[in-house]
Wavefront OBJ file of the C-alpha trace (Angstrom):
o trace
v -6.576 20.963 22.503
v -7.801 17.066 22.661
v -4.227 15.942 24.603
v -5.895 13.177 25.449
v -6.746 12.202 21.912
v -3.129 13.258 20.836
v -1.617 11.123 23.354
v -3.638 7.978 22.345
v -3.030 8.724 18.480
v 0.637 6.666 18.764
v -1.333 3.649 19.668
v -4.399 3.553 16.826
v -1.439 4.568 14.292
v 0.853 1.517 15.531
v -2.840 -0.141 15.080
v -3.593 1.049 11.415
v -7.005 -1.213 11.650
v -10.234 0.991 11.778
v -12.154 0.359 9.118
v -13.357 3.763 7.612
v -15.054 2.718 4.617
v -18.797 2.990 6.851
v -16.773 6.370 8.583
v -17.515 7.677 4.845
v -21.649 7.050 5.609
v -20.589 9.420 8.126
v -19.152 11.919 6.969
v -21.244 12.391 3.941
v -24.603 12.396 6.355
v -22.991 14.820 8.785
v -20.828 17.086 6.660
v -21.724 18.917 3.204
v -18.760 17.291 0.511
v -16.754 19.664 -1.652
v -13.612 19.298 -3.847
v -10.724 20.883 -3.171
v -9.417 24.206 -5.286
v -6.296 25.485 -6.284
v -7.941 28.869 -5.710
v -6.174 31.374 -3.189
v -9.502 32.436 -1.970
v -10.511 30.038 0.747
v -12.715 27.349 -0.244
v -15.184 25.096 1.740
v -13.873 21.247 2.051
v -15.532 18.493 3.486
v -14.108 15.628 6.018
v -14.118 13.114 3.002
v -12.591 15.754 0.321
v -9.332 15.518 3.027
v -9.261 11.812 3.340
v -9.118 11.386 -0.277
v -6.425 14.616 -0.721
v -4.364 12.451 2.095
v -4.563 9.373 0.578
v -3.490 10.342 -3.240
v -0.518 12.318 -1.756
v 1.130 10.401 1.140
v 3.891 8.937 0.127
v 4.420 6.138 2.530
v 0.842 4.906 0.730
v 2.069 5.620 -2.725
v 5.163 3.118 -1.802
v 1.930 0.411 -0.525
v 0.365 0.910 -3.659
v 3.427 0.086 -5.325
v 4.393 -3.029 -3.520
v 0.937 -4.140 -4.307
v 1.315 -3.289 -7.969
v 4.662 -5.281 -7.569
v 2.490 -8.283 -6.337
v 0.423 -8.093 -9.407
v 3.503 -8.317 -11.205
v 4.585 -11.350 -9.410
v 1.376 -13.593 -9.597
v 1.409 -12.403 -13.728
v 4.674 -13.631 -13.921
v 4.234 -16.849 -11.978
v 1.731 -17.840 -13.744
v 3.638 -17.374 -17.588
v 5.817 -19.882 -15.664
v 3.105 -22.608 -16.957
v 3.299 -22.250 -20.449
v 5.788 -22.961 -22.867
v 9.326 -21.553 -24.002
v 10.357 -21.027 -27.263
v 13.362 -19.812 -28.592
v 15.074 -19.142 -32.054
v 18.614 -19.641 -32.653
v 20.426 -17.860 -36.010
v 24.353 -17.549 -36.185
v 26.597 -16.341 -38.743
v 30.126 -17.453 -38.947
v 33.205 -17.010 -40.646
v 36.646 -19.441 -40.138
v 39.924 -18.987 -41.474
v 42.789 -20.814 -41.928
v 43.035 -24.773 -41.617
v 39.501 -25.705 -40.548
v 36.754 -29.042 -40.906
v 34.614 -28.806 -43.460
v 31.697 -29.701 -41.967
v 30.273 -31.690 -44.392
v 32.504 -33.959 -45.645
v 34.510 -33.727 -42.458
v 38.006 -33.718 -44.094
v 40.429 -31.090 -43.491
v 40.515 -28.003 -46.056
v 42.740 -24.778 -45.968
v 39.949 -22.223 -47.048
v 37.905 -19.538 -45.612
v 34.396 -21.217 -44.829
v 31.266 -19.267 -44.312
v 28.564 -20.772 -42.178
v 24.849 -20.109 -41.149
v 23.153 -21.818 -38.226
v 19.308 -21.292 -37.426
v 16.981 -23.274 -35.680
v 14.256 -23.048 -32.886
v 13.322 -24.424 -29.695
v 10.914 -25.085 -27.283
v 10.400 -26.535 -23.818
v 7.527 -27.406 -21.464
v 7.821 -28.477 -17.745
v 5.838 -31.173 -17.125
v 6.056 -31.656 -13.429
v 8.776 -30.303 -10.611
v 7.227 -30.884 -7.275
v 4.089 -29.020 -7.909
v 6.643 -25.766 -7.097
v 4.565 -23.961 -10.226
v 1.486 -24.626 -8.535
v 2.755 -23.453 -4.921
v 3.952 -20.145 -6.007
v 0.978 -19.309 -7.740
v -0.884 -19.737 -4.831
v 1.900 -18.229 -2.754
v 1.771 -14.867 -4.450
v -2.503 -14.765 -5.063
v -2.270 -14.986 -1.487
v 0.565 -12.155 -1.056
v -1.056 -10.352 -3.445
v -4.692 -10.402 -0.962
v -2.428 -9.741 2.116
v -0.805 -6.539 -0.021
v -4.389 -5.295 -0.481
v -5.112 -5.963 2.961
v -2.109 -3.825 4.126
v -3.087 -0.729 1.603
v -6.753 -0.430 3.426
v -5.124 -0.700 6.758
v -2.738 2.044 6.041
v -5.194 4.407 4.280
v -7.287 3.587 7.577
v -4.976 5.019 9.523
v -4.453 7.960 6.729
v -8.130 8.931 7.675
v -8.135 8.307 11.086
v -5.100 11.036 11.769
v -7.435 12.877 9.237
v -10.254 12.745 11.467
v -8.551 13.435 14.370
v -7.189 17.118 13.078
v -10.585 17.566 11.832
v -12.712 17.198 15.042
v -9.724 18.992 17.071
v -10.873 22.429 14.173
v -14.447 21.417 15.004
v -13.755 21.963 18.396
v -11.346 25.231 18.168
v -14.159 26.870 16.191
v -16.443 25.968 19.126
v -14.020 27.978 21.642
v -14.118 30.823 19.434
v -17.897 30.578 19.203
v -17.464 30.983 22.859
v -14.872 33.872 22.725
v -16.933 36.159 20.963
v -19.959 35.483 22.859
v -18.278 36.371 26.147
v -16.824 39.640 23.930
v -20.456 40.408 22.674
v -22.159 39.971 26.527
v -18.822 41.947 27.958
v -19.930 44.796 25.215
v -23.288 44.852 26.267
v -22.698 44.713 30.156
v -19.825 47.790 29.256
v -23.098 49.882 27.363
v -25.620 49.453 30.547
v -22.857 50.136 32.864
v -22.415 53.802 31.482
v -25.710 54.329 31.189
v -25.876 53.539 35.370
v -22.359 55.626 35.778
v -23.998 58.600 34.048
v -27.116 58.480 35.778
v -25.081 58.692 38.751
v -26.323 54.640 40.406
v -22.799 53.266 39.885
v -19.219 54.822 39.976
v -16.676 55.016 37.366
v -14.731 52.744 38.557
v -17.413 50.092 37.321
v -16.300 51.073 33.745
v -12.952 50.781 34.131
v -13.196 46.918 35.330
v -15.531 46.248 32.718
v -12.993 47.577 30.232
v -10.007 45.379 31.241
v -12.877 42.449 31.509
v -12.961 43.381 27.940
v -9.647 43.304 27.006
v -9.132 40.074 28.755
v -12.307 38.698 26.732
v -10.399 40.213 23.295
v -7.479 37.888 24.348
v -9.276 34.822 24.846
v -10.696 35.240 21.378
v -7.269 35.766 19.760
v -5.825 33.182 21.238
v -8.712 30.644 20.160
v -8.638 32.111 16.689
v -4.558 31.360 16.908
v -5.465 27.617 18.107
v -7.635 27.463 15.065
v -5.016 28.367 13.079
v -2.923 25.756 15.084
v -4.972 23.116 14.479
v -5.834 23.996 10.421
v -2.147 23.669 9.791
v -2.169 19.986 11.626
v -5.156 19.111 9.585
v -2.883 20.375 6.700
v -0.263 18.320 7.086
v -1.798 15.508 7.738
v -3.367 15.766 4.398
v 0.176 16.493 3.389
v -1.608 19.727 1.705
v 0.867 22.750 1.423
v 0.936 25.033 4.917
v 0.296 28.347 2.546
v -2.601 26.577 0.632
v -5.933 28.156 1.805
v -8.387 25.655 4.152
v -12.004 26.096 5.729
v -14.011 23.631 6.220
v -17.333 22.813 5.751
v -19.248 21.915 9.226
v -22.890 21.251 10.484
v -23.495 21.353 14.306
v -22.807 17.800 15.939
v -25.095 17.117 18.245
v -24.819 16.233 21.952
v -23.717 12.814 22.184
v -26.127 9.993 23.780
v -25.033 9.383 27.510
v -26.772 6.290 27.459
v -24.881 3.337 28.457
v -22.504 1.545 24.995
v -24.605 -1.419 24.030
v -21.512 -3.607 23.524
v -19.565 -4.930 26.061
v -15.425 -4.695 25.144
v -14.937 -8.435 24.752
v -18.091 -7.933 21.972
v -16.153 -5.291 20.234
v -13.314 -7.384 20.527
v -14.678 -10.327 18.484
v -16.419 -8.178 15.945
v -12.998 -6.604 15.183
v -11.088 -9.608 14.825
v -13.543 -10.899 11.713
v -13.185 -7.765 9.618
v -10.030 -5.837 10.476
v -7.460 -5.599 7.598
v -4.599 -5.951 9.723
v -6.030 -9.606 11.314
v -6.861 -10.954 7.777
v -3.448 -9.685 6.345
v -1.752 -11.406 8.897
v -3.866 -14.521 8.701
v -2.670 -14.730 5.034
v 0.984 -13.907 5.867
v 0.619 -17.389 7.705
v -0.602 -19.278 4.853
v 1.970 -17.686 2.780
v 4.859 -19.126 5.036
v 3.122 -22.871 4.521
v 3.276 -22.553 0.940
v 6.828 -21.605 1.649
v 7.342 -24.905 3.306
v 5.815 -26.824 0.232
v 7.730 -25.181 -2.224
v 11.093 -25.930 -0.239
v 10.004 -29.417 -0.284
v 9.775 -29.387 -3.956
v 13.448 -28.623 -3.973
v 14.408 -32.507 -3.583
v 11.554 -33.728 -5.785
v 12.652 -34.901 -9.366
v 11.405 -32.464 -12.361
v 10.409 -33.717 -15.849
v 10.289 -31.599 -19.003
v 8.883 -31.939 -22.604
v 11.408 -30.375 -25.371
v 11.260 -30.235 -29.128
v 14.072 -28.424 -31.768
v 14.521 -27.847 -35.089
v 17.293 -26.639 -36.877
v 19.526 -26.422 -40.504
v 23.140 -25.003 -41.576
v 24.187 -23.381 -44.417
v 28.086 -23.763 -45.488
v 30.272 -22.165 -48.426
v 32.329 -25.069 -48.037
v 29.507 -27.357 -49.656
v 29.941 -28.301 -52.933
v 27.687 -30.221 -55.121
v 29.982 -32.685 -57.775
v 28.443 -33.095 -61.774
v 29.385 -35.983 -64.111
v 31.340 -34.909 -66.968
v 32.727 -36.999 -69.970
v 34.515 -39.541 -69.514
v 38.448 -39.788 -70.134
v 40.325 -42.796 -71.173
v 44.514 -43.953 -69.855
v 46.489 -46.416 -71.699
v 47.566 -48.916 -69.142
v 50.242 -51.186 -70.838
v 49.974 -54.942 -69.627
v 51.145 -58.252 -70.784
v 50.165 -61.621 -71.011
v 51.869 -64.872 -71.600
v 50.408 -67.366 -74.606
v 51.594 -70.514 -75.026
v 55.282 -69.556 -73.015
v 55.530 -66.554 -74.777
v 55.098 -63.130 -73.073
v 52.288 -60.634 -75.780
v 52.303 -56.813 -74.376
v 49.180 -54.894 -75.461
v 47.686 -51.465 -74.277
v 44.210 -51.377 -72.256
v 42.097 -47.870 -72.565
v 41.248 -47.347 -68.665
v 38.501 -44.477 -68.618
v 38.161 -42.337 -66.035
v 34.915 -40.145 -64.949
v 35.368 -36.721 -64.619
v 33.571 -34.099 -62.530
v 32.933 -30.384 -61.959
v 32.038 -29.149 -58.622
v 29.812 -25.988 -57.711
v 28.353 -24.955 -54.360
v 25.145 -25.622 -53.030
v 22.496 -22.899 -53.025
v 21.488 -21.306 -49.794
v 18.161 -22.256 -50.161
v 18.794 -25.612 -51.124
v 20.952 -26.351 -48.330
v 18.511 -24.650 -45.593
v 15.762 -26.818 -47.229
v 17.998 -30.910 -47.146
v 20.103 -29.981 -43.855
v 16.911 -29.786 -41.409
v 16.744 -31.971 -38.580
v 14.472 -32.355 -35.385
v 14.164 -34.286 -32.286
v 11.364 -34.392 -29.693
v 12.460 -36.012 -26.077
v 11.850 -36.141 -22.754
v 14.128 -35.236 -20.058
v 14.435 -35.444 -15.912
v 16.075 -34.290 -13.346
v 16.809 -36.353 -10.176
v 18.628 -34.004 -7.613
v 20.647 -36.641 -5.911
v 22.710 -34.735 -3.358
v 22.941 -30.597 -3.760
v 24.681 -29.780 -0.559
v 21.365 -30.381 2.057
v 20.278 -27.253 0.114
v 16.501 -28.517 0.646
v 17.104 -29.241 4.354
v 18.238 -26.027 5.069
v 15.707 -24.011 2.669
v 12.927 -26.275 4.376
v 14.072 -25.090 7.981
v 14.409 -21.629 6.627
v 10.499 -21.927 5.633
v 9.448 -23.290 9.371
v 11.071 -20.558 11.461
v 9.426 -17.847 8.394
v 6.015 -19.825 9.573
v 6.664 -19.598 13.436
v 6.990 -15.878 13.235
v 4.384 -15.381 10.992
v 2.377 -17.465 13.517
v 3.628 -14.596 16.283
v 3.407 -11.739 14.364
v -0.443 -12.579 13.356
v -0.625 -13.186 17.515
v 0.612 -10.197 18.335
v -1.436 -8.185 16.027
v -4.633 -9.673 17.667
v -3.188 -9.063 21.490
v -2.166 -5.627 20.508
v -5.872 -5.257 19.167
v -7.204 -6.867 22.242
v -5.364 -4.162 24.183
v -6.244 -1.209 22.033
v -9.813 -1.920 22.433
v -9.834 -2.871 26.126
v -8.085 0.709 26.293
v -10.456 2.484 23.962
v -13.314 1.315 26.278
v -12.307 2.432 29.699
v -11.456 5.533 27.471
v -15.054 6.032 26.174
v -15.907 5.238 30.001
v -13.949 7.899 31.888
v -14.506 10.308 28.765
v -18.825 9.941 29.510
v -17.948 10.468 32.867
v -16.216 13.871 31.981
v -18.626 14.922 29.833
v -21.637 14.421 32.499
v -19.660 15.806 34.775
v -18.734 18.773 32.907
v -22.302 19.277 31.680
v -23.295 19.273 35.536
v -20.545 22.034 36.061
v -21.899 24.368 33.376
v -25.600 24.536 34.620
v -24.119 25.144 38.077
v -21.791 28.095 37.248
v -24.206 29.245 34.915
v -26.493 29.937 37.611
v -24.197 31.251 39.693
v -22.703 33.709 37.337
v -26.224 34.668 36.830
v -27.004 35.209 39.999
v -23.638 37.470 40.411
v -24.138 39.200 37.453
v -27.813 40.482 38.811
v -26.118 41.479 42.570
v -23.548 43.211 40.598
v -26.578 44.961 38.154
v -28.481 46.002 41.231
v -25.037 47.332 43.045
v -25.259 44.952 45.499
v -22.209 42.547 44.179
v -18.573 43.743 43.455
v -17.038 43.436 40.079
v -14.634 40.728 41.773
v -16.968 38.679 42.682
v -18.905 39.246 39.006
v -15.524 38.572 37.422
v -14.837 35.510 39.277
v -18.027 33.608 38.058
v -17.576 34.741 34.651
v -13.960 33.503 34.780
v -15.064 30.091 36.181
v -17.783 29.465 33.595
v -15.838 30.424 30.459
v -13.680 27.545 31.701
v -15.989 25.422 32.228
v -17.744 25.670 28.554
v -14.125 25.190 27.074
v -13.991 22.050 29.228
v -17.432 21.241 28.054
v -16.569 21.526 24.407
v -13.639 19.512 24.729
v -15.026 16.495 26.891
v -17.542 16.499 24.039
v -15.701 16.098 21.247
v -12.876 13.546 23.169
v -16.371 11.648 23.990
v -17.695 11.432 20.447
v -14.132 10.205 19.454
v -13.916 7.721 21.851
v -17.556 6.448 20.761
v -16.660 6.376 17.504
v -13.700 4.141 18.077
v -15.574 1.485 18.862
v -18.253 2.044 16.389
v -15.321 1.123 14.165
v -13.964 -2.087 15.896
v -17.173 -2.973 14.979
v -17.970 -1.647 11.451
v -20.868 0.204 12.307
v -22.345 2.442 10.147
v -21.364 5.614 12.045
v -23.644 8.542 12.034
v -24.856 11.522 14.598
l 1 2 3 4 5 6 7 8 9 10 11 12 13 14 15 16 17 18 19 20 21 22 23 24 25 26 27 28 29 30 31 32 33 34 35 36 37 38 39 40 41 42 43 44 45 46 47 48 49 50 51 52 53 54 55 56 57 58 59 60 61 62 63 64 65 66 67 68 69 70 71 72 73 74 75 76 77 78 79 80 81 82 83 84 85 86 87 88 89 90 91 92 93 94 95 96 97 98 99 100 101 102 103 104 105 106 107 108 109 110 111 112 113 114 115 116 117 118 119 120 121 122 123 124 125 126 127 128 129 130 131 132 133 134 135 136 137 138 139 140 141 142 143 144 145 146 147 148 149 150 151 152 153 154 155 156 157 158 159 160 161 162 163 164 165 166 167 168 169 170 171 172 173 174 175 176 177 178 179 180 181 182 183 184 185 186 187 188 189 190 191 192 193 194 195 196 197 198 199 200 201 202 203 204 205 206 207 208 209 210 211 212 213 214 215 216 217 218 219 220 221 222 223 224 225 226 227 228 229 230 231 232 233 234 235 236 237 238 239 240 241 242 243 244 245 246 247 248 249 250 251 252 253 254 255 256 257 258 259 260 261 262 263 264 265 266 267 268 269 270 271 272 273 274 275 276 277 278 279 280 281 282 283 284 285 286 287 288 289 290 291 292 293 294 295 296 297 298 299 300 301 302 303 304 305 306 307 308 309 310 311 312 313 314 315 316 317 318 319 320 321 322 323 324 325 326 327 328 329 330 331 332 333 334 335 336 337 338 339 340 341 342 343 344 345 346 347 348 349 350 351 352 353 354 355 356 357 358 359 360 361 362 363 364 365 366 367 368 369 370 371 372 373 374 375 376 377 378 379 380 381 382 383 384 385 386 387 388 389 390 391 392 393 394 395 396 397 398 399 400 401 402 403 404 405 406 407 408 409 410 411 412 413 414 415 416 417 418 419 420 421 422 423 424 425 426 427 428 429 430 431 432 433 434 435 436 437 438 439 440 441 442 443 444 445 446 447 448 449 450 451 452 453 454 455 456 457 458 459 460 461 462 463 464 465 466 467 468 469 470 471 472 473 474 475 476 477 478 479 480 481 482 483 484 485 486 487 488 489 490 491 492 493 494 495 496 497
């Protein structure tokens, strides 16, 4: 069923570009919308009840959504990168042994205790604009990210729509089967009737009975390529293979043979202004330039803002008190008129008592604080920027390709799609020309066969012919409505029968 739609489906999915946001007008004016169950009983679900099943449980979409989420992340971050940093310091020490007193600087043999706390912060004033650039850089990753999650879930529904249309068209067949059972029934009744009033013999019956049986197998083996086609609609959904699904259907119509109002190089240029995939990779271009400018930055000279503040506390601090005062005899002498008088001179002395400085009091008169301004000037860094600059170029030039060879491969697709929608109308005319013609003609052989003057062979023969050519029909018009449709979305049409 639909090989020619199968064989084509490798080339939309490399694609992943129709817009199917306007393929949802569609499906909501054509097919009666239901949410799925977790009933066992079969339930009714509608063309856009599967999209949206498909696209909250494929997981290559999940992992989109995620590297989009990532992007998010990014930009967030990238932009904290403009504000401030500020930091608090707070230490807690303890030295043994010989150490420096850290006050007075002299040399003690003690256990000191020490506490350090301060806080800091810094602001980058300028570094190349390389802030700037990656802000800009990852707004615009975070677009093309977007971009890349409708052009996936695009292609999500279009494998959706495919499975759908191919159970469309194998209830159609059956449709088909068990008409040709019901008019093999009826043509079985009359011809026993005619046996038993003696106008045809028996071996009439027995024909019509293995015309039968052949007519049972047809239908059985449409009902199987139902069930053939319901489990590829399944797992395209990635819905469970035992998990009941019917689906909901009105009758499409016959589509218009009239000739396509757009030429392909039309399509073409509609496509290019709205596809996902183009404008991603437009953006994945711009994304390499800011690339370049931010490598550039890597030479440039960067100039930053930074204040502190900070106090210690130390056990080794002492704090000294004026006591009384003490008093030394010093004996000195002192000559008088050549002769040498000792006497005794009271020397005092000031005494002190020590005690350590309160915590508090020592947070509070050992603060300090400075405020400067510092730069960078990368003078040589191993040609790091050359090299990180050249890196960024070649990044651009394939970006540059890559965005080229999405439009060519578009180009292609759509020049393909329209000789496809071409040849398909000519199969479908064609095929509707075949039906009317074999109708007739089994017609005609079923009344020579009625009125005895036909032979079951030649009965058979035009029944055989025109059951396959209405399973030809149905298929040429389904492939034909695809193939329309497929353009309608190159072109964001709103789509409707």
């Amino acid at each position: 069923m639909f090989r020619n739609i199968e064989f084509e489906i490798a080339i939309f999915m490399h694609l992943r570009n129709f817009t199917f946001l306007f393929f949802l007008g569609f499906i909501v004016n054509s097919f009666a919308q239901t949410r799925l169950s977790s009933s066992e009983d079969p339930v009714t679900y509608g063309l856009k009840n599967c999209i949206d099943y498909a696209w909250e449980n494929n997981v290559s979409l999940r992992q989109s959504e995620l590297r989009a989420e990532n992007s998010i992340n990014n930009l967030s971050q990238s932009r904290s990168n403009l504000l401030p940093t500020f930091n608090g310091q707070f230490s807690l020490n303890s030295n043994f042994g010989r150490n420096i007193d850290p006050f007075s600087n002299t040399i003690v043999t003690q256990t000191i205790g020490t506490n350090r706390l301060g806080v800091g912060s810094s602001l980058l004033l300028y570094n190349g604009y390389r802030l700037k650039n990656t802000i800009s850089r990852n707004e615009l990753d975070l677009n093309a990210s977007q971009l890349e999650v409708l052009a996936q879930k695009n292609t999500i529904a279009l494998q959706v729509a495919v499975a759908y249309l191919n159970v469309l068209s194998a209830e159609d067949q059956i449709e088909v089967a068990q008409k040709n059972v019901e008019v093999t029934n009826l043509q079985l009744d009359r011809t026993k009737k005619l046996v038993s009033a003696g106008a045809l013999p028996e071996t009439n019956i027995f024909d019509l009975n293995a015309q039968l049986a052949n007519d049972e197998l047809q239908l059985i083996n449409a009902e199987n390529n139902k069930e053939s086609t319901l489990l590829s609609l399944k797992q395209a959904m990635n819905l469970p293979a035992n998990t009941p699904l019917q689906i909901n259907r009105e009758n499409v119509s016959n589509p218009d043979l009239q000739t396509y109002p757009e030429t392909a190089a039309q399509v073409y240029q509609a496509a290019i202004g709205f596809l996902p995939d183009v404008k991603a990779a437009q953006i994945r271009e711009e994304i390499a330039q800011k690339n370049i400018e931010i490598a550039n930055s890597v030479g440039l000279p960067s100039i930053s803002l930074s204040a502190n503040w900070g106090t210690a506390y130390s056990t080794a601090a002492k704090t000294a008190t004026a006591g009384e005062p003490s008093y030394q005899q010093i004996p000195v002498s002192a000559e008088f008129e050549g002769q040498t008088i000792p006497f005794l001179i009271n020397f005092p002395q000031q005494n002190f008592t020590s005690e350590g400085i309160p915590y508090a009091r020592q947070i509070g008169n050992n603060q300090n604080m400075n405020v400067g301004v510092s730069m960078n000037i990368p003078i040589f860094n191993g040609n790091n920027k050359k090299y990180q600059v050249q890196s960024a170029k070649i990044q651009k030039m394939q970006s540059e390709l890559n965005s080229e060879s999405t439009r060519i491969q578009i180009r292609q697709n759509i020049d393909q799609a329209y000789i496809n929608m071409l040849n398909s109308k000519k199969t479908y005319t064609a095929s509707l020309a075949q039906v009317e013609a074999l109708q007739r003609s089994m017609e005609a052989a079923e009344s020579r066969y009625n009125a005895g003057a036909g032979t079951f062979v030649d009965y058979n023969l035009a029944r055989t012919n025109l059951d396959r050519a209405l399973a030809n029909q149905i298929r040429a018009k389904y492939d034909f409505i695809f193939r329309v449709k497929i353009l309608d979305f190159y072109q964001n049409k709103p789509l409707d029968f």
